[in-house]
DOVO-692567 format. One line per field, with one value per residue (C-alpha): x, y negated, z; residue number from 0. Coordinates in Angstrom, 3 decimals, always signed. Layout:
% residues N
X = (X / ...)
Y = (Y / ...)
Z = (Z / ...)
bavo = (NUM / ...)
//
This chain:
% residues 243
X = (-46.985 / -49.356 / -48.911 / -49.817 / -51.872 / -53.388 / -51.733 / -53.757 / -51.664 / -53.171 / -52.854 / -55.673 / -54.261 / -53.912 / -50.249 / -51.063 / -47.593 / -45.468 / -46.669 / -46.064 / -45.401 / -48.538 / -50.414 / -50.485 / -48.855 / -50.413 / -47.803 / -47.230 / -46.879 / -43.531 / -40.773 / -37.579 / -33.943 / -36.285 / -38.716 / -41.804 / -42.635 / -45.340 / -43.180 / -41.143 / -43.735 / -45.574 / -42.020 / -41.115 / -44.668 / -43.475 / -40.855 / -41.988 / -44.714 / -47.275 / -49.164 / -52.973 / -52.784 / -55.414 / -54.323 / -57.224 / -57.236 / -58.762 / -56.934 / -56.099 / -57.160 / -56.723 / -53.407 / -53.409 / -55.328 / -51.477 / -50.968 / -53.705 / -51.780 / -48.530 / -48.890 / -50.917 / -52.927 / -53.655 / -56.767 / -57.789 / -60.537 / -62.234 / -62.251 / -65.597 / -64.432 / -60.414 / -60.882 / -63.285 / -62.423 / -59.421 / -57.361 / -60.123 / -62.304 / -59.665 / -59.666 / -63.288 / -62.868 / -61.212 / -62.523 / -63.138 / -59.670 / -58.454 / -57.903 / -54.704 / -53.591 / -50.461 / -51.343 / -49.151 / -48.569 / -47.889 / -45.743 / -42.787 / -39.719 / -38.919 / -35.022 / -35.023 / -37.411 / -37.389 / -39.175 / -42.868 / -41.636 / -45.091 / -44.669 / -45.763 / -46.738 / -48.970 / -51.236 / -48.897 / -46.725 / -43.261 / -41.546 / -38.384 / -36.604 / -36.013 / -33.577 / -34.478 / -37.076 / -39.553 / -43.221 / -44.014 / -46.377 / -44.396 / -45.676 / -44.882 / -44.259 / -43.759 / -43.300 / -43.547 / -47.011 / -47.833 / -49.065 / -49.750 / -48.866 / -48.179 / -49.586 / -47.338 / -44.170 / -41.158 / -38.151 / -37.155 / -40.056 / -40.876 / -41.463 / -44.554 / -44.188 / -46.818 / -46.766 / -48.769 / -49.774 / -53.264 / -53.934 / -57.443 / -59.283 / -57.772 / -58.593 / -62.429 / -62.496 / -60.455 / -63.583 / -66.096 / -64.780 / -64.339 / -67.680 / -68.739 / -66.494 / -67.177 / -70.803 / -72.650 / -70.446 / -69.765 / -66.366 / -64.388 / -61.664 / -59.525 / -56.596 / -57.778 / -54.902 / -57.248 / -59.223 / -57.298 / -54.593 / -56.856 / -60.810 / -60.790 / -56.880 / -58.389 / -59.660 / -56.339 / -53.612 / -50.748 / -47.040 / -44.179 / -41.801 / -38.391 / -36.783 / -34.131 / -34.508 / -32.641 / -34.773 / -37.601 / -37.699 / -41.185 / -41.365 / -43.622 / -42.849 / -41.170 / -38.191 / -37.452 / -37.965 / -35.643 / -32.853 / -33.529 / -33.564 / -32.054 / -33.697 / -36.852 / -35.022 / -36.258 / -39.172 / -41.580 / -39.272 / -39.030 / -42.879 / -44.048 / -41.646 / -43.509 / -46.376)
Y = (-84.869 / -81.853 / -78.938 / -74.873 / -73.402 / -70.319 / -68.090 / -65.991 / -63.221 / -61.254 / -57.642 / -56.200 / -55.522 / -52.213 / -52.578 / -51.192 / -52.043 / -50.277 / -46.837 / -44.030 / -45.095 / -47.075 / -44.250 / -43.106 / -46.174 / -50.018 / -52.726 / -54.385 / -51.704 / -50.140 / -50.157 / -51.751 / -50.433 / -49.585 / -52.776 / -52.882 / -56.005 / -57.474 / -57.134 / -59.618 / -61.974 / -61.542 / -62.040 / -65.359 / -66.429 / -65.522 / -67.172 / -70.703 / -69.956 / -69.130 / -66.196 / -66.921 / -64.534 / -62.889 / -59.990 / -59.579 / -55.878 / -53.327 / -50.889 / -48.223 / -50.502 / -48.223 / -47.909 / -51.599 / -50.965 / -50.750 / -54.151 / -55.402 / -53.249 / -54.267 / -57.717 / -59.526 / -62.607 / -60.987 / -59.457 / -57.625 / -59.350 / -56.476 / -57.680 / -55.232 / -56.422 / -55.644 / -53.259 / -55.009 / -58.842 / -60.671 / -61.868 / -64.829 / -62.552 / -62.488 / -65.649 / -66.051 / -63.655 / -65.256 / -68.861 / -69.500 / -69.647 / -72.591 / -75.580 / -76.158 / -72.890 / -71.508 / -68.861 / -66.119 / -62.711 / -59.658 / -57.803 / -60.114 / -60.247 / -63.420 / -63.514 / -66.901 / -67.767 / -71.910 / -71.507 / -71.167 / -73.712 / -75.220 / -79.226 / -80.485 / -83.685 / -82.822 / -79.274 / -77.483 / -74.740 / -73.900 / -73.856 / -73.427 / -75.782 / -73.326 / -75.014 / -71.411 / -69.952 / -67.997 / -66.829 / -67.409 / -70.770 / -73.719 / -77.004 / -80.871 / -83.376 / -86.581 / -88.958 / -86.138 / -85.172 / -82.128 / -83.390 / -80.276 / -76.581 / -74.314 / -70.701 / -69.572 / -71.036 / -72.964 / -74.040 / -77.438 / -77.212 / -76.385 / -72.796 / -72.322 / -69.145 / -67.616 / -69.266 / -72.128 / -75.018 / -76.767 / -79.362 / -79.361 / -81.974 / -79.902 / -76.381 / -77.274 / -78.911 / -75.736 / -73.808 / -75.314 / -74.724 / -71.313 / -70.587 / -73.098 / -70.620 / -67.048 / -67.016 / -70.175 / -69.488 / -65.758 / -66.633 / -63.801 / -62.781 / -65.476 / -66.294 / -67.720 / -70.294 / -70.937 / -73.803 / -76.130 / -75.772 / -75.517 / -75.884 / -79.196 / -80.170 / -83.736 / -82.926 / -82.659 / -84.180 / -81.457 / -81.389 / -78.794 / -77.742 / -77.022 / -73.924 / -71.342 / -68.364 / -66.444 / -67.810 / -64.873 / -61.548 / -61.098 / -57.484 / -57.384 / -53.492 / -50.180 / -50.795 / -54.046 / -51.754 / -49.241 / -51.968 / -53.284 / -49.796 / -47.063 / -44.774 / -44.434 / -44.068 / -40.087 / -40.800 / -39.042 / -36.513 / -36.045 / -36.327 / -33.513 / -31.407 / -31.693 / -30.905)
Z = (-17.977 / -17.708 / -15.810 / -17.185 / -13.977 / -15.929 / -18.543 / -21.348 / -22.732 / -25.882 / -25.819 / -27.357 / -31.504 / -32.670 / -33.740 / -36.958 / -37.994 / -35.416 / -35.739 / -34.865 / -31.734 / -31.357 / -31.853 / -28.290 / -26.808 / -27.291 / -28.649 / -25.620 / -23.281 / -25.875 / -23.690 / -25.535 / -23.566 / -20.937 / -20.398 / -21.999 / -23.959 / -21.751 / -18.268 / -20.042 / -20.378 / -17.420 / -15.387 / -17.216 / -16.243 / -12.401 / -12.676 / -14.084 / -10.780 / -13.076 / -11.201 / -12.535 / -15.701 / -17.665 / -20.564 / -23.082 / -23.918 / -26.197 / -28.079 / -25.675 / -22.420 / -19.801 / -20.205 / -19.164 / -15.676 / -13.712 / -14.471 / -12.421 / -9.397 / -10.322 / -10.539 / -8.042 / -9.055 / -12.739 / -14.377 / -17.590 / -20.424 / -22.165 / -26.338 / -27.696 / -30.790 / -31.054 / -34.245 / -36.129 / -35.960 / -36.341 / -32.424 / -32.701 / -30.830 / -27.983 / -27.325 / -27.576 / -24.566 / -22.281 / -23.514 / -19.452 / -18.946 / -21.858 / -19.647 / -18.658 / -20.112 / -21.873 / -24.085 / -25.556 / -27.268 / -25.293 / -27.904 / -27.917 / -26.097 / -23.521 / -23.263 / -21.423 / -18.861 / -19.369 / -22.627 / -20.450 / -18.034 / -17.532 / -17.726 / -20.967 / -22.591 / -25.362 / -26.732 / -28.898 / -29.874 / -29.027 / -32.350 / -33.861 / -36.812 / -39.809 / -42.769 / -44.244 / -46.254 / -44.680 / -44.870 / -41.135 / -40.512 / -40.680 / -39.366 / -40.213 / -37.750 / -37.940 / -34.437 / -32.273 / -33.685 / -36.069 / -39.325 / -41.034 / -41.474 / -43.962 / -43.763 / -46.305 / -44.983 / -46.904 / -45.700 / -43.703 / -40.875 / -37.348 / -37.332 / -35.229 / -32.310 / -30.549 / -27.057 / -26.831 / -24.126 / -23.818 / -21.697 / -19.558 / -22.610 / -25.379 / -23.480 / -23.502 / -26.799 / -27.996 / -25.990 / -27.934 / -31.272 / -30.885 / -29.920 / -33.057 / -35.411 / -33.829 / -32.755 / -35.191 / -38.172 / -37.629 / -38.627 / -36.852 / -39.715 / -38.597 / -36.274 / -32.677 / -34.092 / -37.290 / -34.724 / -34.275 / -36.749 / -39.612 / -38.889 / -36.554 / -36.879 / -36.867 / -33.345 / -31.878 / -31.878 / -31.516 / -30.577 / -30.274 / -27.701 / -29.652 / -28.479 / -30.499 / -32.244 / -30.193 / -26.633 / -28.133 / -30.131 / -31.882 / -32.843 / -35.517 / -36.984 / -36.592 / -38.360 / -36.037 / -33.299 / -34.649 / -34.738 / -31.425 / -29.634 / -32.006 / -29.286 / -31.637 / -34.526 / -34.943 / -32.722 / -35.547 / -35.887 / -32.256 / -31.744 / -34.372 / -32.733 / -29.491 / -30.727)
bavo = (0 / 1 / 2 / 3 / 4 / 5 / 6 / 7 / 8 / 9 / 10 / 11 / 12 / 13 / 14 / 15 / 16 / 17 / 18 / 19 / 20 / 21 / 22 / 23 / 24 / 25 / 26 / 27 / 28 / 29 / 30 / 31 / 32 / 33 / 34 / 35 / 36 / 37 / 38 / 39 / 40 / 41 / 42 / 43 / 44 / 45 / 46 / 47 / 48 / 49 / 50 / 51 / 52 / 53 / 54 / 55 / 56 / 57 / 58 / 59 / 60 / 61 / 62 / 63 / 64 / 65 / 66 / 67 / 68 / 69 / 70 / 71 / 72 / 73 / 74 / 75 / 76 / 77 / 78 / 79 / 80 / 81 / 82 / 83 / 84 / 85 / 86 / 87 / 88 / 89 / 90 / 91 / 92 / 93 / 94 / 95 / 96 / 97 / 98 / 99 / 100 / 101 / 102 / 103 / 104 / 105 / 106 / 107 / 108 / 109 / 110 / 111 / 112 / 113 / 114 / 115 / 116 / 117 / 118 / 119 / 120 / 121 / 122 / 123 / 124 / 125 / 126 / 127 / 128 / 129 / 130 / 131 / 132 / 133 / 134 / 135 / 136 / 137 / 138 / 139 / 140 / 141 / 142 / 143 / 144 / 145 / 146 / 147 / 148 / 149 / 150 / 151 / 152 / 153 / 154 / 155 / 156 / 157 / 158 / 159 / 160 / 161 / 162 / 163 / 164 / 165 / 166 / 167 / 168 / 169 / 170 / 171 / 172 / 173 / 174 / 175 / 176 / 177 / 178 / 179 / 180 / 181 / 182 / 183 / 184 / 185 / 186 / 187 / 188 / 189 / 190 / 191 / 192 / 193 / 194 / 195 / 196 / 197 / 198 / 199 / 200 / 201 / 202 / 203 / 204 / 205 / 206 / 207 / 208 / 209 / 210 / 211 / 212 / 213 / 214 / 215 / 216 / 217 / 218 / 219 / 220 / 221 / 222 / 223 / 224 / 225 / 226 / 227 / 228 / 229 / 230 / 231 / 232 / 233 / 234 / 235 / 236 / 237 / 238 / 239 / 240 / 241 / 242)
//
């Protein structure tokens, strides 16, 4: 078994998809009933003991700089490139920090806690079995190890989530590639996810951790936030008012 002692959370996207509320406020910092998205993360690190955390930023950073205060034991990664290249650039970032790392979203919500527990056995994604058809990456995996994935989903597969585990070999292998891709090939429209999953997938040798649908809420735009929190449901309306 290996064990997460470092967590990278990635919080530097514009959020493009969730305005108008991400015009003044960044994704992860939205407050759903009251929490905002990231406190939920960073508390089901705390919880699993992970306390070593570092939040890539860049769209709208300072509002990030109470997190360093609130949270002892975490620090920001500055991403220069958040608006012109693809989140591959935020893990180039904080490329340091891959070994023995879990790696996650900020703008999603954790409902249970044991889904970062930080044993694992193998690299991988936690992942959830989908019987229905969706458009979300879905991976193959046959003996406990992914065989493939599809970018543009299916139906029958292991739904791949963003929260991911990397053991110390993988981390600087993982390190490697992504400074192959971003600064030899100047690849830097892709997903950090890309790597391994698509560039070197014959470099690693991935697994999943199963978990439910219902374990996570990824908010991807305003109209799921509207029907998790009807509070922003006249939020432009309310806004141009104000002004």
């Amino acid at each position: 078994m290996y064990k997460v002692e470092r967590a990278i959370i990635m919080a530097a996207g514009l959020g493009n998809r969730m305005k108008p509320v991400t015009l003044k406020t960044p994704k992860p910092l939205v407050r759903v009933n009251g929490v905002r998205m990231i406190d939920t993360v960073i508390d089901g690190l705390h919880k699993n003991g992970i306390t070593e955390i570092y939040v890539v930023v860049g769209y709208l950073k300072e509002q990030f700089q109470t997190l360093e205060e609130e949270y002892p034991g975490l620090k920001l990664i500055d991403n220069p490139w958040y608006d012109t290249c693809n989140n591959i650039a935020s893990l180039y970032v904080a490329r340091e920090h891959l070994e023995n790392a879990i790696i996650l979203d900020g703008d999603q919500i954790i409902y249970h806690p044991e889904i970062l527990a930080p044993e694992f056995e193998r690299s991988g994604y936690n992942s959830v079995w989908n019987d229905d058809e969706t458009d979300e990456w879905l991976q193959t995996v046959e003996n406990g190890i992914v065989t493939g994935c599809s970018r543009t989903g299916g139906k029958g597969g292991w739904q791949l989530y963003s929260i991911s585990r990397w053991t110390a070999e993988d981390g600087k292998r993982l390190k490697g590639h992504l400074e192959q891709e971003f600064e030899v090939k100047k690849n830097r429209q892709i997903y950090w996810d890309d790597v391994a999953m698509f560039c070197y997938p014959k470099e690693y040798q991935l697994g999943i951790r199963p978990m439910k649908a219902e374990d996570i809420i990824e908010v991807d735009n305003f109209s799921e936030l509207v029907a998790l929190d009807a509070s922003y449901a006249d939020y432009a309306e309310r806004e141009e008012n104000e002004q």
